[in-house]
mmCIF file of the N, C-alpha and C atoms, coordinates in Angstrom:
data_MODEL
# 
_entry.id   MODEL 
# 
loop_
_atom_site.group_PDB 
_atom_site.id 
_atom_site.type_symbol 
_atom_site.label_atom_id 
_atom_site.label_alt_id 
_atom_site.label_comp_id 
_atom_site.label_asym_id 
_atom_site.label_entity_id 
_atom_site.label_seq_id 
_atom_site.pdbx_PDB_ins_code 
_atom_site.Cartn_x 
_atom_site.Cartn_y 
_atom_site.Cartn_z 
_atom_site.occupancy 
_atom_site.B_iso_or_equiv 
_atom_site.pdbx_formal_charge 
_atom_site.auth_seq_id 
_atom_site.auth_comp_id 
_atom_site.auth_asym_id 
_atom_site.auth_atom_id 
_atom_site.pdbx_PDB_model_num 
ATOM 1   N N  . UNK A 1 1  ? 68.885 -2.670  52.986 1.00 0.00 ? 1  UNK A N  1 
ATOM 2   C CA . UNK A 1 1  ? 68.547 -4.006  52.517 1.00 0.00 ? 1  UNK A CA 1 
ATOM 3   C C  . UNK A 1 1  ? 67.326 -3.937  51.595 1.00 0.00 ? 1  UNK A C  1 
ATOM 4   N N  . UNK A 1 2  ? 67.451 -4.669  50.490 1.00 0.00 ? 2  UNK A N  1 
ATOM 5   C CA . UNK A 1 2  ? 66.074 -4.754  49.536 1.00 0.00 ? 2  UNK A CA 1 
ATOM 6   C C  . UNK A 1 2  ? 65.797 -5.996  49.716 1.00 0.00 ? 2  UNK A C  1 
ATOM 7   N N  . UNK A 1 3  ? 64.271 -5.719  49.519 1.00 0.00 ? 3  UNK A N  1 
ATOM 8   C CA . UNK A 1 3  ? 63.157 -6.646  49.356 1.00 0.00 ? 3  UNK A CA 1 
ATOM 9   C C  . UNK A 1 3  ? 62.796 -6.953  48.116 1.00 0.00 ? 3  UNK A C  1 
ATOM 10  N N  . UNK A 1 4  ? 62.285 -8.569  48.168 1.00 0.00 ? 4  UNK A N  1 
ATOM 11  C CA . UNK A 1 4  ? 61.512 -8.771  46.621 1.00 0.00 ? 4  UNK A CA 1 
ATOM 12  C C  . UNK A 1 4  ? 60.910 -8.196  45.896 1.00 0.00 ? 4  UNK A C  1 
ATOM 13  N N  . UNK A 1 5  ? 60.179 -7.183  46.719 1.00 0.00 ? 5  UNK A N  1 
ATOM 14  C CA . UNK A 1 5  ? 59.161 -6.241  45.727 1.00 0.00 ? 5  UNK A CA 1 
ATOM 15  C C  . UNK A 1 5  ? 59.578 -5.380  45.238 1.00 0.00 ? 5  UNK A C  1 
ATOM 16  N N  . UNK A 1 6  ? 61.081 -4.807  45.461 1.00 0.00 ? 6  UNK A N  1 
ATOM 17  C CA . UNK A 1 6  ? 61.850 -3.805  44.735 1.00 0.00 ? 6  UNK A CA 1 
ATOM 18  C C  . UNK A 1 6  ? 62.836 -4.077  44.165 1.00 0.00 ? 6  UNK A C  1 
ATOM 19  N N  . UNK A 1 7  ? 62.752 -5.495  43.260 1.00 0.00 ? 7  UNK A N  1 
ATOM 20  C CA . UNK A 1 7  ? 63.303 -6.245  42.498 1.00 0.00 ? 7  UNK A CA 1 
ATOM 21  C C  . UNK A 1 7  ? 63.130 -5.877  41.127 1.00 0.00 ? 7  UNK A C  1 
ATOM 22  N N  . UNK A 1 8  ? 63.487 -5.679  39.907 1.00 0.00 ? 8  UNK A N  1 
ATOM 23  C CA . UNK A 1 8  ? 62.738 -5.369  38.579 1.00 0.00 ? 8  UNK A CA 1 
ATOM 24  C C  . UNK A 1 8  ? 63.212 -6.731  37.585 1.00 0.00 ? 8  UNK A C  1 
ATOM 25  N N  . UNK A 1 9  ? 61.935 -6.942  37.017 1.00 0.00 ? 9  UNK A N  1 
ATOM 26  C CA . UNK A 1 9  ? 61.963 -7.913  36.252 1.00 0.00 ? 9  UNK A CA 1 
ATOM 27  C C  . UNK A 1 9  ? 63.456 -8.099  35.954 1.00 0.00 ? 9  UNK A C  1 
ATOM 28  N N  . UNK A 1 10 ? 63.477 -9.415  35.521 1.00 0.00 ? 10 UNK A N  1 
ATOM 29  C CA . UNK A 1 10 ? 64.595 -10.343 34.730 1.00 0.00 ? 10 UNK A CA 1 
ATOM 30  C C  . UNK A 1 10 ? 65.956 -10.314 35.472 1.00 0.00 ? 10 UNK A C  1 
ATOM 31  N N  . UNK A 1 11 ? 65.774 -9.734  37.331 1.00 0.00 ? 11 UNK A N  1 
ATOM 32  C CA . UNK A 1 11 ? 66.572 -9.888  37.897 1.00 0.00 ? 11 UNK A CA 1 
ATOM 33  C C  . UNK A 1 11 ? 67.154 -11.202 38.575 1.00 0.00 ? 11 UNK A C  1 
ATOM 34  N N  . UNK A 1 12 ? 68.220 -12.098 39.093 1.00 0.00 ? 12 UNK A N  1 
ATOM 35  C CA . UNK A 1 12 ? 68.060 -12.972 40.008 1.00 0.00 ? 12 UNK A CA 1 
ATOM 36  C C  . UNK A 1 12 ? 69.087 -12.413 41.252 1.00 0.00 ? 12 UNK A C  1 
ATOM 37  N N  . UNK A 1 13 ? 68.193 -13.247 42.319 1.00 0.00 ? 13 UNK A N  1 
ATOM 38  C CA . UNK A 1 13 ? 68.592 -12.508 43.850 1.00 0.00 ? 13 UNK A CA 1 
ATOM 39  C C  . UNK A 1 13 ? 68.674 -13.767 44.819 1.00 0.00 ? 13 UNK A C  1 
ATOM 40  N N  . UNK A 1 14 ? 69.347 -13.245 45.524 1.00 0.00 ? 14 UNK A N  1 
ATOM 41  C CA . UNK A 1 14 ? 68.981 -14.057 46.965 1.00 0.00 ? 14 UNK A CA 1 
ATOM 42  C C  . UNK A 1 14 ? 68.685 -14.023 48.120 1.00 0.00 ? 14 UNK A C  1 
ATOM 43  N N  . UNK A 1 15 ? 68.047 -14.964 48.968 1.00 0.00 ? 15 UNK A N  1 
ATOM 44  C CA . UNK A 1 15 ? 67.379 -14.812 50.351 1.00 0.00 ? 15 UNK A CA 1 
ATOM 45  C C  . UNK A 1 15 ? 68.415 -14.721 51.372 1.00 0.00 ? 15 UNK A C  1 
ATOM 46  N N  . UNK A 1 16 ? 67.894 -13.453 51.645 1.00 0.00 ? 16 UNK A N  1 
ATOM 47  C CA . UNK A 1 16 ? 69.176 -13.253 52.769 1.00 0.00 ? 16 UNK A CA 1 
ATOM 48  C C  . UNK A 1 16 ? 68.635 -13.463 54.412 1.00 0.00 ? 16 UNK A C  1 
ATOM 49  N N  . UNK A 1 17 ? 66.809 -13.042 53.938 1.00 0.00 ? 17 UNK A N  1 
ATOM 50  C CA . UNK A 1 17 ? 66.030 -12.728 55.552 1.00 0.00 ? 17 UNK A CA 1 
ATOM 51  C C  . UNK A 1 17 ? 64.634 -13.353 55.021 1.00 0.00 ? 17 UNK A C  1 
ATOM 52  N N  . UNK A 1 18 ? 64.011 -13.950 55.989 1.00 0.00 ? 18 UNK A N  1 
ATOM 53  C CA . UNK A 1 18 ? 62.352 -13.759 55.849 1.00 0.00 ? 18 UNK A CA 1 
ATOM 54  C C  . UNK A 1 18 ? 62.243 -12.903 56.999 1.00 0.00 ? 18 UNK A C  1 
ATOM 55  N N  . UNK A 1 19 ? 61.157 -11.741 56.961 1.00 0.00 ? 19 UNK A N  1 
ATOM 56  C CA . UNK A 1 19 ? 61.084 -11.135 58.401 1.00 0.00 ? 19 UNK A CA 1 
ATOM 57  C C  . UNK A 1 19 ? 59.129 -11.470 58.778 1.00 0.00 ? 19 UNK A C  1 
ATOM 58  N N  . UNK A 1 20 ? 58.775 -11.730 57.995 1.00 0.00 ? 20 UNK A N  1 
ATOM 59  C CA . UNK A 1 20 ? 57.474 -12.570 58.369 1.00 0.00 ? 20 UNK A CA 1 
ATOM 60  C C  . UNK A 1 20 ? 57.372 -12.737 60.051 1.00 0.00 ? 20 UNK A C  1 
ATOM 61  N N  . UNK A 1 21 ? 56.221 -12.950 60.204 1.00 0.00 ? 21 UNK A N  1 
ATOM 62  C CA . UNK A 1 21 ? 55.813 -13.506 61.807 1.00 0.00 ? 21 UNK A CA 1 
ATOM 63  C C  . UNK A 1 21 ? 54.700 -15.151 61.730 1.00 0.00 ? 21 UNK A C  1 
ATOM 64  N N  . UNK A 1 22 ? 54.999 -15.778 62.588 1.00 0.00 ? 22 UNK A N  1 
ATOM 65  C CA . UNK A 1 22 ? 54.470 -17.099 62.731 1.00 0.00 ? 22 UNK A CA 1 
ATOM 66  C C  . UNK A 1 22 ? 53.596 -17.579 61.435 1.00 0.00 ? 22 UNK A C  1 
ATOM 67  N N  . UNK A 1 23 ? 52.561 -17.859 60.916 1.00 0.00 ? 23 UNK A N  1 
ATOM 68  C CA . UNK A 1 23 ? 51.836 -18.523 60.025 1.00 0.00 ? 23 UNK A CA 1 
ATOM 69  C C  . UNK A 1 23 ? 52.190 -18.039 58.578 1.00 0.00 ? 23 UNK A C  1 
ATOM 70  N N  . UNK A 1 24 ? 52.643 -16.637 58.317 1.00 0.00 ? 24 UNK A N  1 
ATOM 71  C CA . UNK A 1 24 ? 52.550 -15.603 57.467 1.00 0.00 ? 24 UNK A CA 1 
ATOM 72  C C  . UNK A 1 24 ? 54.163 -16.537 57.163 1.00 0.00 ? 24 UNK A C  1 
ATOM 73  N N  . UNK A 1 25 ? 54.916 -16.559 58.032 1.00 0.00 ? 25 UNK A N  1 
ATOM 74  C CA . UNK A 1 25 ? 56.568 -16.876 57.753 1.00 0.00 ? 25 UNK A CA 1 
ATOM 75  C C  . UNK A 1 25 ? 56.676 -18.389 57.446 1.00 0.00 ? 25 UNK A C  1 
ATOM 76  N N  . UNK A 1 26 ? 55.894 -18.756 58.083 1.00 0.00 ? 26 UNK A N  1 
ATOM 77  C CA . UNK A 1 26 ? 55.670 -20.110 57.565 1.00 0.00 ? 26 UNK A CA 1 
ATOM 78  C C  . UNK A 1 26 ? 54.977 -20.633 56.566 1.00 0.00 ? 26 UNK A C  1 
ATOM 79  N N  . UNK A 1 27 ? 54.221 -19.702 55.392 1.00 0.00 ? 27 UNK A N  1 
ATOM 80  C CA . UNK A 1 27 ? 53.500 -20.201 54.320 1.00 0.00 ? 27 UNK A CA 1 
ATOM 81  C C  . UNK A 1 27 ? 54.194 -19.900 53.221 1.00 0.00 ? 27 UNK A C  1 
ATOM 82  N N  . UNK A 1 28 ? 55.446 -18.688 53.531 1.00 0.00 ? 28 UNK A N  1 
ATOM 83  C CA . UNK A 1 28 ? 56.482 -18.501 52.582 1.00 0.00 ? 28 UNK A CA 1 
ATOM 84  C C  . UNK A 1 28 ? 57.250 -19.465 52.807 1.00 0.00 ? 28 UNK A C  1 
ATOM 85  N N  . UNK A 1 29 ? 58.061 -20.214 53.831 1.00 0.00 ? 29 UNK A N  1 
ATOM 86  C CA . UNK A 1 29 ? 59.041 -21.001 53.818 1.00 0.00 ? 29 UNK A CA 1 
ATOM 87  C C  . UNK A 1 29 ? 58.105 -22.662 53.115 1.00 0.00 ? 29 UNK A C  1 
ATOM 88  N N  . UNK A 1 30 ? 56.997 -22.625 53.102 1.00 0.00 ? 30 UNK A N  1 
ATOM 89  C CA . UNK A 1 30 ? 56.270 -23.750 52.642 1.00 0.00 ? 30 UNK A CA 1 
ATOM 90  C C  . UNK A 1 30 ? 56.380 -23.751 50.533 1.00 0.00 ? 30 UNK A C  1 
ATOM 91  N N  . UNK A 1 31 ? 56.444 -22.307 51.027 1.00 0.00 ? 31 UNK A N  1 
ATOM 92  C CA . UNK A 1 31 ? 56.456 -22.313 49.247 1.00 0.00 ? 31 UNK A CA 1 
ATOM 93  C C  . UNK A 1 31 ? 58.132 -22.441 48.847 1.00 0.00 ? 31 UNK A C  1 
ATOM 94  N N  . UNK A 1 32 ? 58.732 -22.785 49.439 1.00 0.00 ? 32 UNK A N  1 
ATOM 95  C CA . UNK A 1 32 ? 60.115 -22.872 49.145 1.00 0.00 ? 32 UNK A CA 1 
ATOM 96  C C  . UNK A 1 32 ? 61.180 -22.049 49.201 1.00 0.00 ? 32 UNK A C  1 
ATOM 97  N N  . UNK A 1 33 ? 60.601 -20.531 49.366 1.00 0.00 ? 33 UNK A N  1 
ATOM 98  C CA . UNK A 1 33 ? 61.442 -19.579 49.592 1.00 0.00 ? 33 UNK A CA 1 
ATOM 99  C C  . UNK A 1 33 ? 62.480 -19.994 51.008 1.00 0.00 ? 33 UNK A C  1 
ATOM 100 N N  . UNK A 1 34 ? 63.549 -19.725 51.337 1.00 0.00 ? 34 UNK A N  1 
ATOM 101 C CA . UNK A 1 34 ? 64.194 -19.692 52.479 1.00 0.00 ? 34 UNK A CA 1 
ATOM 102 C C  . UNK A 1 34 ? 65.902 -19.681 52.468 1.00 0.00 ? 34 UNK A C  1 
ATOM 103 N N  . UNK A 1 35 ? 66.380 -18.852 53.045 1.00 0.00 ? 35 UNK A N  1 
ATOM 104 C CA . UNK A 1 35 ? 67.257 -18.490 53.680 1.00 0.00 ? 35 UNK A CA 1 
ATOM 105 C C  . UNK A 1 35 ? 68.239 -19.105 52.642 1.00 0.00 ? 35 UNK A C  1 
ATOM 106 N N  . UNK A 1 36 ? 69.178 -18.120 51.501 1.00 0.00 ? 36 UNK A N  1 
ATOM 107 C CA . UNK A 1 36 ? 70.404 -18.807 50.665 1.00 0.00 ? 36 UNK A CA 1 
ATOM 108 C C  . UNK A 1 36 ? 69.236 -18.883 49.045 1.00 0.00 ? 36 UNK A C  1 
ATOM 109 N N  . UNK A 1 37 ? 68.470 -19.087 49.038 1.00 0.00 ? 37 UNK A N  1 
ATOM 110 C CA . UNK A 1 37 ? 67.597 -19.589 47.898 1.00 0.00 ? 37 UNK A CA 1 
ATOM 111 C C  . UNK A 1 37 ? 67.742 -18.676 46.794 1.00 0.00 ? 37 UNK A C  1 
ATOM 112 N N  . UNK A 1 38 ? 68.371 -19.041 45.665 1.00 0.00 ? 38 UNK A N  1 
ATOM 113 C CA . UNK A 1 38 ? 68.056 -18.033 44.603 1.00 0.00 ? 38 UNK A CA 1 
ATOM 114 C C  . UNK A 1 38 ? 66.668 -18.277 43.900 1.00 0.00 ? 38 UNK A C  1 
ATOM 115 N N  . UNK A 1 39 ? 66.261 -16.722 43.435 1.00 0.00 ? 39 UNK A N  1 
ATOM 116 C CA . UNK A 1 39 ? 65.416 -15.935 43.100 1.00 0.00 ? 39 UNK A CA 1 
ATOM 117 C C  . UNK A 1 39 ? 65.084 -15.582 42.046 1.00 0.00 ? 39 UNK A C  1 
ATOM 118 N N  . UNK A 1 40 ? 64.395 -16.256 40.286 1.00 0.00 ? 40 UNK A N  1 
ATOM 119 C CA . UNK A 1 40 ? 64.448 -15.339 39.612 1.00 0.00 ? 40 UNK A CA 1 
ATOM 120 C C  . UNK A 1 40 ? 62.962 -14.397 39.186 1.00 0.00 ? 40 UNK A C  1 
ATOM 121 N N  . UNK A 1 41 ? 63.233 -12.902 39.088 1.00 0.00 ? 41 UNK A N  1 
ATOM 122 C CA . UNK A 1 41 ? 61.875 -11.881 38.732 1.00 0.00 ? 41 UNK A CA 1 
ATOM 123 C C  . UNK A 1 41 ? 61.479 -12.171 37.864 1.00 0.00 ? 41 UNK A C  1 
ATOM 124 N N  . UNK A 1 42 ? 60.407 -12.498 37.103 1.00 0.00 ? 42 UNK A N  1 
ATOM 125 C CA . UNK A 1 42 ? 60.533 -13.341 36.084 1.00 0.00 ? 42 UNK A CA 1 
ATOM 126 C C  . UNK A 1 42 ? 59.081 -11.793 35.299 1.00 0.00 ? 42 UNK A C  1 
ATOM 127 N N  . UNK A 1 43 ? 57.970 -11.369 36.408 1.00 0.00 ? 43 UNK A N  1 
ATOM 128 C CA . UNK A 1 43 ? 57.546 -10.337 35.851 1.00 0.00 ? 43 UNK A CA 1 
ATOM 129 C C  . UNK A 1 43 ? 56.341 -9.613  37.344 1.00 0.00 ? 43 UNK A C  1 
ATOM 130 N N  . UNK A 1 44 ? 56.237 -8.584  36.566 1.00 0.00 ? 44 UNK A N  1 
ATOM 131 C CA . UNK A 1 44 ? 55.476 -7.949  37.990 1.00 0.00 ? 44 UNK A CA 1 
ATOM 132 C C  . UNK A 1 44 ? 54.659 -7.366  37.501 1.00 0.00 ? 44 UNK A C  1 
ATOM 133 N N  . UNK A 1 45 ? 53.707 -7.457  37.662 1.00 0.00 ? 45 UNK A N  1 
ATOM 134 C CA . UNK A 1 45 ? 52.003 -7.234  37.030 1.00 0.00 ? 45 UNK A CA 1 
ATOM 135 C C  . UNK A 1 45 ? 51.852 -5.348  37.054 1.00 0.00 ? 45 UNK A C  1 
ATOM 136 N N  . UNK A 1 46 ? 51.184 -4.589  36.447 1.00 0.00 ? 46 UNK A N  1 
ATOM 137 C CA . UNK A 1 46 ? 51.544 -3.398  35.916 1.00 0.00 ? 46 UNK A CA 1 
ATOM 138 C C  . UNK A 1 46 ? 51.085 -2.613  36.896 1.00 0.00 ? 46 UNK A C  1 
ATOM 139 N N  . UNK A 1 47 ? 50.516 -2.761  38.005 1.00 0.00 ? 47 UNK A N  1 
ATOM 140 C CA . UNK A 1 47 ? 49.961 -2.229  39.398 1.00 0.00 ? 47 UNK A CA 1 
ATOM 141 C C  . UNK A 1 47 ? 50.907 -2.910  40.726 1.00 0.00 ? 47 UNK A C  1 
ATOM 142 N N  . UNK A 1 48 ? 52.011 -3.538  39.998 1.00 0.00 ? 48 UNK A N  1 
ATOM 143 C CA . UNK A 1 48 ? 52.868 -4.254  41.223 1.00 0.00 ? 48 UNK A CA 1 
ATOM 144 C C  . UNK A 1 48 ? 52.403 -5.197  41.837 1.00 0.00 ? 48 UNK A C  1 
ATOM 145 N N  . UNK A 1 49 ? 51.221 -6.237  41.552 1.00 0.00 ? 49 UNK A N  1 
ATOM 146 C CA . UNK A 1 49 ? 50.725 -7.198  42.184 1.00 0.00 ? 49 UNK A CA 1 
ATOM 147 C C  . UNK A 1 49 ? 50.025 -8.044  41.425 1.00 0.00 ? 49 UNK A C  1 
ATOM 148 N N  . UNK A 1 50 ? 50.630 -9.169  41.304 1.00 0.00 ? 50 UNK A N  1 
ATOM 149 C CA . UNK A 1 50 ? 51.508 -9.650  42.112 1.00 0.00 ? 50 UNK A CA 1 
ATOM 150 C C  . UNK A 1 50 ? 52.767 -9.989  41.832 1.00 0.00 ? 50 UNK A C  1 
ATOM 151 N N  . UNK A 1 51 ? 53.922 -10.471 42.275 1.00 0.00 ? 51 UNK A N  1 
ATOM 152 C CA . UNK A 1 51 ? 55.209 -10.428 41.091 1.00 0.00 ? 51 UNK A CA 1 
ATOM 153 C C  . UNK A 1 51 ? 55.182 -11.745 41.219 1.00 0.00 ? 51 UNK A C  1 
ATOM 154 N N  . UNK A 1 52 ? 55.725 -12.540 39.665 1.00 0.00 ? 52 UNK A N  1 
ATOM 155 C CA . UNK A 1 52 ? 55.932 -13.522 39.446 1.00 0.00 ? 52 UNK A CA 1 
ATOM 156 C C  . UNK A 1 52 ? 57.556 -14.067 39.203 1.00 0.00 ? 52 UNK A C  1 
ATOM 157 N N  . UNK A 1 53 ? 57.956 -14.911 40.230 1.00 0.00 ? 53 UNK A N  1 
ATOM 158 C CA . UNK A 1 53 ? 59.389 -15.494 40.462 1.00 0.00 ? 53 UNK A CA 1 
ATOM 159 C C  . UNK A 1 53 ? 59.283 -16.843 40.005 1.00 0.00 ? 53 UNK A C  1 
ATOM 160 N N  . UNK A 1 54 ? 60.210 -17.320 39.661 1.00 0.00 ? 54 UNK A N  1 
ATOM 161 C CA . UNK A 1 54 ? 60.856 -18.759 39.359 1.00 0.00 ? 54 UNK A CA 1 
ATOM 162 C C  . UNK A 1 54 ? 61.926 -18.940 40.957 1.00 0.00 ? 54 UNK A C  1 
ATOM 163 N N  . UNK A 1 55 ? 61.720 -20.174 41.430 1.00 0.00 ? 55 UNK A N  1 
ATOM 164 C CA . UNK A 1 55 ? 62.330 -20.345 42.340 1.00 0.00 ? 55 UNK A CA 1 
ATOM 165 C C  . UNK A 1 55 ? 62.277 -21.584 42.732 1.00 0.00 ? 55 UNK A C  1 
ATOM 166 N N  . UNK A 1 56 ? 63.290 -22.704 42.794 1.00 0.00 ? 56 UNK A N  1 
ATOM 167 C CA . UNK A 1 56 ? 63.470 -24.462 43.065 1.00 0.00 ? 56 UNK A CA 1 
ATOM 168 C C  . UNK A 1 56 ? 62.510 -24.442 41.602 1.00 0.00 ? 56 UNK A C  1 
ATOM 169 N N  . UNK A 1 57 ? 62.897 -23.990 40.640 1.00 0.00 ? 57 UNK A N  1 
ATOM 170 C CA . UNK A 1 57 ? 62.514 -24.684 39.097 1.00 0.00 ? 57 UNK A CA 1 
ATOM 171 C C  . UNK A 1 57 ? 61.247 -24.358 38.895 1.00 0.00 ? 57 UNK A C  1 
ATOM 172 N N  . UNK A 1 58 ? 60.569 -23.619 39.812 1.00 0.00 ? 58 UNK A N  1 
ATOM 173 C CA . UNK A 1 58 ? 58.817 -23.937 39.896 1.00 0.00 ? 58 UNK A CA 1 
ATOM 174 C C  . UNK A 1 58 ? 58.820 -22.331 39.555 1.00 0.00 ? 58 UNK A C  1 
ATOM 175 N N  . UNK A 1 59 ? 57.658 -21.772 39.045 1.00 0.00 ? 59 UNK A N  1 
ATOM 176 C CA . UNK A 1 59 ? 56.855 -20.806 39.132 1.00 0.00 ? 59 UNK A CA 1 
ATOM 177 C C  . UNK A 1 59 ? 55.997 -20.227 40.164 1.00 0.00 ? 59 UNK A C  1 
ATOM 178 N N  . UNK A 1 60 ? 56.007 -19.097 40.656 1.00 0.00 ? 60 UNK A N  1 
ATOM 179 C CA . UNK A 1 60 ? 54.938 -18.973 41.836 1.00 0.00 ? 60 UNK A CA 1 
ATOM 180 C C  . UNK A 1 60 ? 54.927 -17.215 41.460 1.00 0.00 ? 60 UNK A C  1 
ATOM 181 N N  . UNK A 1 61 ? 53.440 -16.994 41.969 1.00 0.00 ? 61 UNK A N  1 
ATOM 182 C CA . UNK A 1 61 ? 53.219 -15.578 42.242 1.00 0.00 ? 61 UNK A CA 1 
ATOM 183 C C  . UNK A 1 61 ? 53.168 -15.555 43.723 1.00 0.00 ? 61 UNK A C  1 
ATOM 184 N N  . UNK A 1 62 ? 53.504 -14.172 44.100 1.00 0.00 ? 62 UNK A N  1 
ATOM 185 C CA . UNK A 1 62 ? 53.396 -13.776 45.365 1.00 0.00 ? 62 UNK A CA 1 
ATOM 186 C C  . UNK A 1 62 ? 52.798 -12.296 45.689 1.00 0.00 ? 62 UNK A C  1 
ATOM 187 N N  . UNK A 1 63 ? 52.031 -11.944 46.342 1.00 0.00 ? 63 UNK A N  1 
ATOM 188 C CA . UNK A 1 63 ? 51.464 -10.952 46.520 1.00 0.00 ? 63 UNK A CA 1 
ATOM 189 C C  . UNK A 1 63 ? 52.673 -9.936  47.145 1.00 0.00 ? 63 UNK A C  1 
ATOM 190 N N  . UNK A 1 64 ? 52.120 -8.582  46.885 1.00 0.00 ? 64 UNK A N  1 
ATOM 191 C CA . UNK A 1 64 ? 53.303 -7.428  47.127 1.00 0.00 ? 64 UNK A CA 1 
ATOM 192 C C  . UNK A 1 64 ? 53.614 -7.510  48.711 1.00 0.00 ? 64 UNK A C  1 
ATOM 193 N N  . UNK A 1 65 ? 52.758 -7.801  49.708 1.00 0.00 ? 65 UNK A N  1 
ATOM 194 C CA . UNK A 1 65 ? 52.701 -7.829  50.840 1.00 0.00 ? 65 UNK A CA 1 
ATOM 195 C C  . UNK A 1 65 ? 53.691 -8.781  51.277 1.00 0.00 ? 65 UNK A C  1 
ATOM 196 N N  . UNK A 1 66 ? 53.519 -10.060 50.896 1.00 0.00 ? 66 UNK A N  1 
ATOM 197 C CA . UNK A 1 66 ? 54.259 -11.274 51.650 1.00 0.00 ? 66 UNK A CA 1 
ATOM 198 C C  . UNK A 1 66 ? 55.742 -11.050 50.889 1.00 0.00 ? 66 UNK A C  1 
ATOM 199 N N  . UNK A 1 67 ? 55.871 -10.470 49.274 1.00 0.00 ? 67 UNK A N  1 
ATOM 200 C CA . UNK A 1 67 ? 57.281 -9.863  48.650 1.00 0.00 ? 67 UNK A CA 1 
ATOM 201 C C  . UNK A 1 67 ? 57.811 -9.125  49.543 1.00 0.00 ? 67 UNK A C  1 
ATOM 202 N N  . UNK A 1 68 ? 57.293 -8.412  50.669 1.00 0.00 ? 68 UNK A N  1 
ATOM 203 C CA . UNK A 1 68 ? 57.808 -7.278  51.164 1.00 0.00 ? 68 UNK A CA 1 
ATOM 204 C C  . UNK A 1 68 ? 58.872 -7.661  52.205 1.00 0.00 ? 68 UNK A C  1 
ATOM 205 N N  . UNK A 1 69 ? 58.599 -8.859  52.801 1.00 0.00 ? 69 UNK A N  1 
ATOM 206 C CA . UNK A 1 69 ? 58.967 -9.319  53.712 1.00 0.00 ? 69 UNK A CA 1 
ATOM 207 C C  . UNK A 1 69 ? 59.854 -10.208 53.547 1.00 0.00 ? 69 UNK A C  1 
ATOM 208 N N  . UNK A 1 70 ? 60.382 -10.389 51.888 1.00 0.00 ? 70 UNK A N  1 
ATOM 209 C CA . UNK A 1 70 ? 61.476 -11.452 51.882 1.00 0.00 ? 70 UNK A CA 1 
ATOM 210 C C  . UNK A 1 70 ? 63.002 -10.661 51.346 1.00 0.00 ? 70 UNK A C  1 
ATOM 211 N N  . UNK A 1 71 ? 63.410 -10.221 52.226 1.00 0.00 ? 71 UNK A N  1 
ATOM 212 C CA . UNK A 1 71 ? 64.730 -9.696  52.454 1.00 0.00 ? 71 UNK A CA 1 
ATOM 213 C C  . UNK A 1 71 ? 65.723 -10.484 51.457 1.00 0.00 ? 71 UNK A C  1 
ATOM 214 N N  . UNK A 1 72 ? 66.549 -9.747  50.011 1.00 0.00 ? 72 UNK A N  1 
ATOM 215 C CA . UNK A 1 72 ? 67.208 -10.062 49.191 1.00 0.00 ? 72 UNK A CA 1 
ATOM 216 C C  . UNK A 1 72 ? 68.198 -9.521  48.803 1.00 0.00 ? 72 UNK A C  1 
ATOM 217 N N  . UNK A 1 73 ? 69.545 -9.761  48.675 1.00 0.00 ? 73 UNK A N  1 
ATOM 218 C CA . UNK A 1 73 ? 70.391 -9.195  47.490 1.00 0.00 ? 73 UNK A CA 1 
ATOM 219 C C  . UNK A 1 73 ? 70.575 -10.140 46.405 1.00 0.00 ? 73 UNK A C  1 
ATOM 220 N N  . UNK A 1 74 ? 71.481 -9.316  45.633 1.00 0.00 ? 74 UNK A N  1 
ATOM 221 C CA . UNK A 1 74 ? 71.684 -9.456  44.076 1.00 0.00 ? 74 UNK A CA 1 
ATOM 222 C C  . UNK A 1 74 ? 73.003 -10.602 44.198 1.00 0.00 ? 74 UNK A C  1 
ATOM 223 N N  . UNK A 1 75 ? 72.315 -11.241 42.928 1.00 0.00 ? 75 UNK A N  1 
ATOM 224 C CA . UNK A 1 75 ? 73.850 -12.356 43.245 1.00 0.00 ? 75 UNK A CA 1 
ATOM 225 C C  . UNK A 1 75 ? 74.938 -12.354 42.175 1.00 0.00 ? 75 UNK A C  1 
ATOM 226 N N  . UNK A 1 76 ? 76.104 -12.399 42.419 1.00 0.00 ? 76 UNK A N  1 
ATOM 227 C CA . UNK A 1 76 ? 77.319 -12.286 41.873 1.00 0.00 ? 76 UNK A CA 1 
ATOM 228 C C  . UNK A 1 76 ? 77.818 -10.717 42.532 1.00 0.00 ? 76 UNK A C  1 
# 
């Protein structure tokens, strides 16, 4: 199974898992990520942190850490 952070730019994906634990899982599902949600990589900073996704129309960065934990495949 891949994770967001081993996504490469200009990919789109989807949420298959959050594996997060209590506050940590809940500040990703606050940002809109969750379960079915497509994903797009939009760019990933040249040290891998932080990667920047488009996701529910919005823009967001996410640090490599909390990327790690959002369980994705590729869609189509």
């Amino acid at each position: 199974m891949k994770t967001l952070k081993q996504i490469p730019c200009g990919k789109t994906v989807t949420v298959t898992k959050l594996s997060g634990e209590g506050p940590v899982k809940r500040r990703i599902m606050d940002m809109g990520i969750t379960k079915g949600v497509e994903i797009y990589v939009r760019k990933v900073a040249p040290l891998g942190d932080p990667v920047e996704v488009t996701v529910r129309g919005y823009e967001l960065s996410l640090r490599k850490a909390d990327a790690e934990m959002v369980e994705v495949e590729y869609v189509g």
